[in-house]
C-alpha positions as CSV (number, residue, x, y, z in Angstrom):
1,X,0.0,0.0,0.0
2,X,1.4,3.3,-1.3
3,X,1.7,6.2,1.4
4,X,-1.3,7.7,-0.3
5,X,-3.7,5.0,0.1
6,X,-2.4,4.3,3.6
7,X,-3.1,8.0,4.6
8,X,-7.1,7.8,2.7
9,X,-7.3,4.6,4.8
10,X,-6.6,6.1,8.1
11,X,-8.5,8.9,7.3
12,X,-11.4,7.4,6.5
13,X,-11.3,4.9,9.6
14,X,-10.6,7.7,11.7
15,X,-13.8,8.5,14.2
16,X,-15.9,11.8,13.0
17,X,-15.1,14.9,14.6
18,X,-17.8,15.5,18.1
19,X,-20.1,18.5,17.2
20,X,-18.6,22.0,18.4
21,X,-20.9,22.4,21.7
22,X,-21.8,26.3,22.3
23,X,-23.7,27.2,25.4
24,X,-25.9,30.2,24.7
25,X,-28.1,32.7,26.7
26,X,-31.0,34.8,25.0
27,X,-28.8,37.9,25.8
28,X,-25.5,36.5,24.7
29,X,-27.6,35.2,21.2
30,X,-29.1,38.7,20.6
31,X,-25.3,40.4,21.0
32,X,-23.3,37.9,19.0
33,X,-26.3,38.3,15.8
34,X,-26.0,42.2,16.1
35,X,-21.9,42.0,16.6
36,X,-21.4,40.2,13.1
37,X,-25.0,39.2,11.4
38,X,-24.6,40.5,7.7
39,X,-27.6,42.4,7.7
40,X,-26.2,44.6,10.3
41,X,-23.2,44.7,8.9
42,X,-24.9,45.6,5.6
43,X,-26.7,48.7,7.3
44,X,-23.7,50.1,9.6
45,X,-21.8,49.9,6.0
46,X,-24.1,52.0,4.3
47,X,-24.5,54.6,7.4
48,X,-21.1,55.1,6.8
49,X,-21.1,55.8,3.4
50,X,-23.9,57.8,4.0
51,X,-22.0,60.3,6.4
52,X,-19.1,60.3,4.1
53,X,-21.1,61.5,1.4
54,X,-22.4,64.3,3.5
55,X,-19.5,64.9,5.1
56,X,-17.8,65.7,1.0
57,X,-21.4,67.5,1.0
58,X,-20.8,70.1,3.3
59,X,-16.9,70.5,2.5
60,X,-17.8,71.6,-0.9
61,X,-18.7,75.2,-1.2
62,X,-20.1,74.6,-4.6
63,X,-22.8,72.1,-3.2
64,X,-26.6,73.1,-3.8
65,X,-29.1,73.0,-1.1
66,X,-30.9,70.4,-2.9
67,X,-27.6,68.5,-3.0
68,X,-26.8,69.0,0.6
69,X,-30.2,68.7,1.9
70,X,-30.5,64.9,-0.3
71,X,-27.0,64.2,1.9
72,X,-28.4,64.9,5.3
73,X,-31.5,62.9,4.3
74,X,-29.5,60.4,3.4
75,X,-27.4,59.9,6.6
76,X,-30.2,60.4,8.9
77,X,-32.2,57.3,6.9
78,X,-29.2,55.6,6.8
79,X,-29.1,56.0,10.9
80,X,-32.8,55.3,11.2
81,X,-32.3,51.9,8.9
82,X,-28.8,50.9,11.1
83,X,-31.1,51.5,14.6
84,X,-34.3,49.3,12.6
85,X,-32.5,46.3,11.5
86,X,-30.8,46.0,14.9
87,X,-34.2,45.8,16.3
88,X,-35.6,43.4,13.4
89,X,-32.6,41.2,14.0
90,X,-33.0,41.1,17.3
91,X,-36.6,40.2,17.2
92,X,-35.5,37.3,14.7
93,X,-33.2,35.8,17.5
94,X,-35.5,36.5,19.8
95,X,-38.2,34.1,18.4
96,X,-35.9,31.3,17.1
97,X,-34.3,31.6,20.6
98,X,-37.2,30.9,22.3
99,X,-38.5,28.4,19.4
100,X,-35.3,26.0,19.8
101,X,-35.7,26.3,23.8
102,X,-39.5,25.2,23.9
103,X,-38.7,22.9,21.4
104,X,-36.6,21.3,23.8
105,X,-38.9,21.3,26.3
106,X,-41.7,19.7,24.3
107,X,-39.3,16.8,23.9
108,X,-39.2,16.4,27.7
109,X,-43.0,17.2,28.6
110,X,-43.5,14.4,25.6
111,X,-41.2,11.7,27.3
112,X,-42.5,12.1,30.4
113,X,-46.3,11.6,29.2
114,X,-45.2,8.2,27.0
115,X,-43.7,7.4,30.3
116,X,-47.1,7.5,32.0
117,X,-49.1,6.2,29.1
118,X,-47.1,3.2,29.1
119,X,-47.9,2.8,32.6
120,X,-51.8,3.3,32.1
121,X,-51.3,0.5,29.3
122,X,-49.6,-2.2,31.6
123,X,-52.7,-1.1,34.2
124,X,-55.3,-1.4,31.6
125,X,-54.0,-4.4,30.3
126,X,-53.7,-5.8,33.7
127,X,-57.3,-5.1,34.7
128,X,-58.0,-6.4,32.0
129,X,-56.7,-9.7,33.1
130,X,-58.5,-9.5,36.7
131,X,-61.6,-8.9,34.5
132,X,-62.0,-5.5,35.8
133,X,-62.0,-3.7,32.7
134,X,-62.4,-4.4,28.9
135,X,-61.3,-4.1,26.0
136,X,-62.2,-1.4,24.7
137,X,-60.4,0.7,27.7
138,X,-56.9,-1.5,27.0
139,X,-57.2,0.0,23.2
140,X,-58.0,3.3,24.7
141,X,-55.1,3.6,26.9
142,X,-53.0,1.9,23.8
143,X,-54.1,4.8,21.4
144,X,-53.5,7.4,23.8
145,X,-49.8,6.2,24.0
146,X,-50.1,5.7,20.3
147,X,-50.6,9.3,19.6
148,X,-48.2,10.6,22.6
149,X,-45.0,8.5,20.6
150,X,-45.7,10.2,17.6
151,X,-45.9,13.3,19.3
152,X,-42.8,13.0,20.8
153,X,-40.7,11.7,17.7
154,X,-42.6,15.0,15.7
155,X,-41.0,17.0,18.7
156,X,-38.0,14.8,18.2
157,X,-37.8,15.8,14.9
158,X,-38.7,19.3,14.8
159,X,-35.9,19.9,17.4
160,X,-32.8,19.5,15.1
161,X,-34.4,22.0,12.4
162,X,-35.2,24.9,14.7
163,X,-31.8,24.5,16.4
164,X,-30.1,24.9,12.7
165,X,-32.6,27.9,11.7
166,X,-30.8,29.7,15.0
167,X,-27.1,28.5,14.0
168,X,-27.3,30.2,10.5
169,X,-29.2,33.4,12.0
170,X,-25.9,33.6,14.2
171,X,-23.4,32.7,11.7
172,X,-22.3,29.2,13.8
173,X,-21.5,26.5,11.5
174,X,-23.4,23.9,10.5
175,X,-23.9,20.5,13.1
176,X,-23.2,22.9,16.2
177,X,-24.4,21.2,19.6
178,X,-26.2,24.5,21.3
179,X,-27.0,24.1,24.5
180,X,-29.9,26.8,25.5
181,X,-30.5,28.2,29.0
182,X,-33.3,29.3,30.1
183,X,-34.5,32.5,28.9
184,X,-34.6,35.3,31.8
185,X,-38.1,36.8,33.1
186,X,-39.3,39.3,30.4
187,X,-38.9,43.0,31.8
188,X,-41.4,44.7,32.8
189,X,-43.0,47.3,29.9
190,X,-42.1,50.5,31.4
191,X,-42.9,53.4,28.4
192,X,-46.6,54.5,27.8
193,X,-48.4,54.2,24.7
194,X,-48.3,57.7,24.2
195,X,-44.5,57.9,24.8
196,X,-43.9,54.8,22.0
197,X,-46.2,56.4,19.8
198,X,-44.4,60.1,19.8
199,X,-42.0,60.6,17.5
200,X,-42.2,57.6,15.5
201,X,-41.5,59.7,12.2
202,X,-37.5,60.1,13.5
203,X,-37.3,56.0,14.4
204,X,-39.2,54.0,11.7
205,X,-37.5,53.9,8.5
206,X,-40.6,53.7,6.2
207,X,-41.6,56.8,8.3
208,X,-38.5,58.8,7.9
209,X,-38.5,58.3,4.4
210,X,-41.8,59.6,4.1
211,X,-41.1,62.4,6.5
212,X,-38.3,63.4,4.4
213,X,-39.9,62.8,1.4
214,X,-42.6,65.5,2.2
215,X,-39.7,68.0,3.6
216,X,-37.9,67.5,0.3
217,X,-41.1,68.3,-2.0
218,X,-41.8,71.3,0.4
219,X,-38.1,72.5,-0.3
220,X,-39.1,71.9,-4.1
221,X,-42.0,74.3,-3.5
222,X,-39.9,77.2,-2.1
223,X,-37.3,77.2,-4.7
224,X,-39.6,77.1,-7.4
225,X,-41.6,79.8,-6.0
226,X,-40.5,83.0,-7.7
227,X,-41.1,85.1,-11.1
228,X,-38.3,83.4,-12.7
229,X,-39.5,79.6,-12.9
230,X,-42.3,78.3,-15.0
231,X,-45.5,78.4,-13.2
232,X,-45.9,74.8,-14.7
233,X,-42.9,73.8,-12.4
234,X,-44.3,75.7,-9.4
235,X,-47.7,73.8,-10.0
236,X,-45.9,70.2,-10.4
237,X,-44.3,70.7,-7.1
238,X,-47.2,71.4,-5.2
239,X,-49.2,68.6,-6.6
240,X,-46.0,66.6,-5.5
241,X,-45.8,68.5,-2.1
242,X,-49.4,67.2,-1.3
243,X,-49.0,63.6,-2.4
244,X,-46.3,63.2,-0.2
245,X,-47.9,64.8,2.8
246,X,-50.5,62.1,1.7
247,X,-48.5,59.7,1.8
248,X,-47.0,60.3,5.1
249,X,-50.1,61.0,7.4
250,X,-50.9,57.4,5.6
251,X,-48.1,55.9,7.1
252,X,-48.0,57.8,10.3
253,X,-51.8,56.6,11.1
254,X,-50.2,52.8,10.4
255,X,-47.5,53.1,11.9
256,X,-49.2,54.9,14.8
257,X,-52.0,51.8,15.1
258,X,-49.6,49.1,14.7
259,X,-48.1,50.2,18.0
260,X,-51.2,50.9,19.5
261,X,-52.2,47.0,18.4
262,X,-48.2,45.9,19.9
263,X,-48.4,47.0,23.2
264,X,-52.3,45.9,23.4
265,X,-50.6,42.3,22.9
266,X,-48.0,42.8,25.4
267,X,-50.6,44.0,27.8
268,X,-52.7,40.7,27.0
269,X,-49.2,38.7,27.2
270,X,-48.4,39.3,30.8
271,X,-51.8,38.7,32.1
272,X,-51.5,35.5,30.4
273,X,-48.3,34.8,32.5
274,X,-50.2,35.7,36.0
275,X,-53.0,33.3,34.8
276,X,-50.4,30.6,34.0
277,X,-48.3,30.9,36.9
278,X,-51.4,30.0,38.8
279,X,-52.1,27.2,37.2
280,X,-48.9,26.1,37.9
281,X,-49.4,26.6,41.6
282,X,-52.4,24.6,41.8
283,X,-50.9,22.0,39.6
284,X,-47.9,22.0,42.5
285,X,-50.9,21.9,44.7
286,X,-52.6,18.8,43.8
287,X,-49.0,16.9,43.3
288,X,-48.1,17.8,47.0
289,X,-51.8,16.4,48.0
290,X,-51.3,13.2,45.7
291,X,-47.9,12.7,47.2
292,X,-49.5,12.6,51.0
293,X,-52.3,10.5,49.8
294,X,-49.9,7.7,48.1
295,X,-47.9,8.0,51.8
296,X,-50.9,7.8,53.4
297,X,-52.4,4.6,51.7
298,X,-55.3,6.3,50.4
299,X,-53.9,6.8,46.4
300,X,-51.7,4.7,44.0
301,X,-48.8,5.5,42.6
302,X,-49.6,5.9,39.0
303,X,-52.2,8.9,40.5
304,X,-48.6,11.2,41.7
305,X,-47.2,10.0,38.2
306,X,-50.3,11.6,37.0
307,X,-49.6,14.9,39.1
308,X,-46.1,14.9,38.5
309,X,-46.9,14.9,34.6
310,X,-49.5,17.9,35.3
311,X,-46.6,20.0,37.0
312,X,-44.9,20.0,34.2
313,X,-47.4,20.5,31.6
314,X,-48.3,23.5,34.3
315,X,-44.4,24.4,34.1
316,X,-43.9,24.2,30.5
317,X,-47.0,26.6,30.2
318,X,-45.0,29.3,32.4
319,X,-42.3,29.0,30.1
320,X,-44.6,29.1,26.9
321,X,-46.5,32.6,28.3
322,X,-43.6,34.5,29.4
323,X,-41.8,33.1,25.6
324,X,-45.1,34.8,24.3
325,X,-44.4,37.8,26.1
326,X,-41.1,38.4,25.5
327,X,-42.3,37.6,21.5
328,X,-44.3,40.6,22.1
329,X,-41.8,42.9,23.4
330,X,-39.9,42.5,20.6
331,X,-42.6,42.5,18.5
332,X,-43.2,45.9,20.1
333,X,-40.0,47.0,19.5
334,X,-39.9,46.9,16.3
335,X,-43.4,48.4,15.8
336,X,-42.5,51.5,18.1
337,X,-38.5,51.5,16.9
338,X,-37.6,51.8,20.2
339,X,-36.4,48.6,22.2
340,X,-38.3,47.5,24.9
341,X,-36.6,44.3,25.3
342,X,-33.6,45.5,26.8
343,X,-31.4,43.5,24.8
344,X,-30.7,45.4,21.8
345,X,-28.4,47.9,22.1
């Protein structure tokens, strides 16, 4: 064997590398995506291009003021975009975050309840034999666990795939092993409607644009304005002056309802967190009274199985309503272009 072959034969013998492990929080996530994510990258690019081009503006004493005025236009959208697709990133990590972390949880909840399916089988099935039950309940308790396993290898599946959707978002290479904690408590939602809704035309890109699209065709107005342009052109810029002002109290009022509709659903999202941290109390409840009962003689043992399941179900709804909040905050975020989430910065 040549010293070729002998190398390709160790090679390919040799055991596959382990998958690079990375242990991630939702804050670290959000930083690492807005340190190096291209579309970031993209935007803090073209800001900078931006202010060089006004910057060579204003050095020029031959600039016009429709020249300069394009410039500073141009570097404040430039900001606003930078300062928007921070938050729109952020919101993208945010949800596939908290996807791959329930995700994982589902797997759990699901092996737990197979676990106590099984159990209700072998008692089924055992009744069964005593002649205590029939039929019919055995193939009941058999379908239930039927239905759970495929349940649990859908959540099995699905697991793999929402992990990989948040490696690419954060630029980690394909096959990493993350490891998620456990997202912190949402913050608590401390600006007013009225305060997220004011000044929305100097933080939402679509309504800077518009803003300066309306400032520009007023500028158009004033300069043709005078006894030595064509009346035409003075009449052309007015029509254009009043289809932008159009245009922008359009997008102001959307822009202005879609935060109004945003922090309605944050509103509704930490309610939903009381109402299911309650739940999860009671569930605790009833497992700490099923535990004394079983001590006591009084209950079986399949009946704390049964509580102990409901915990968790109870658990993993605490962790699904304050996911749906913190959804909402950066759902918010984005709507109001200021960050709520504290994590964007």
């Amino acid at each position: 064997m040549n010293r070729f072959a002998l190398a390709l034969a160790l090679t390919l013998a040799a055991p596959p590398a382990l998958a690079q492990a990375v242990t991630l929080t939702l804050p670290d996530a959000v930083a690492r995506a807005l340190a190096g994510g291209p579309d970031v990258t993209t935007a803090r690019a073209n800001l900078q291009k931006a202010q060089a081009t006004l910057r060579a503006a204003q050095a020029d004493p031959t600039s016009i003021i429709t020249t300069l005025t394009q410039a500073q236009q141009g570097a404040a959208a430039a900001t606003a975009t930078l300062a928007g697709t921070k938050l729109n990133v952020g919101q993208t990590v945010i949800n596939q975050y908290l996807a791959a972390f329930e995700g994982a949880g589902a797997v759990t909840l699901n092996e737990a309840q197979v676990r106590l399916d099984e159990r209700n089988l072998q008692i089924a099935q055992a009744r069964l034999r005593a002649r205590v039950a029939t039929q019919l309940d055995v193939n009941r308790a058999q379908t239930s666990l039927n239905q759970n396993r495929q349940e649990l290898a859908n959540a099995r599946a699905q697991l793999p795939v929402l992990e990989a959707q948040l490696a690419r978002t954060l630029g980690l290479n394909t096959g990493t092993d993350l490891r998620l904690a456990a997202p912190p408590a949402p913050p608590k939602l401390g600006l007013t409607l009225a305060a997220l809704q004011s000044g929305l035309e100097g933080r939402l890109p679509t309504l800077v644009q518009a803003f300066q699209g309306a400032e520009f065709a007023s500028l158009q107005v004033r300069l043709a304005d005078n006894d030595y342009t064509p009346v035409r052109t003075l009449q052309d810029a007015r029509v254009a002056l009043e289809n932008a002002r159009r245009d922008l109290e359009g997008a102001q009022r959307a822009a202005s309802t879609g935060v109004r509709d945003a922090y309605r659903a944050v509103q509704d999202a930490q309610e939903r967190v009381a109402l299911a941290r309650q739940s999860l109390a009671n569930a605790q409840t009833s497992l700490t009274q099923a535990q004394a009962r079983l001590k006591a003689g009084t209950a079986a043992a399949v009946e704390v199985q049964q509580a102990q399941v409901q915990v968790q179900q109870a658990s993993f709804a605490v962790t699904q309503a304050q996911d749906n909040l913190w959804r909402s905050l950066a759902a918010l975020s984005t709507a109001a272009g200021t960050d709520v989430t504290g994590l964007v910065r």
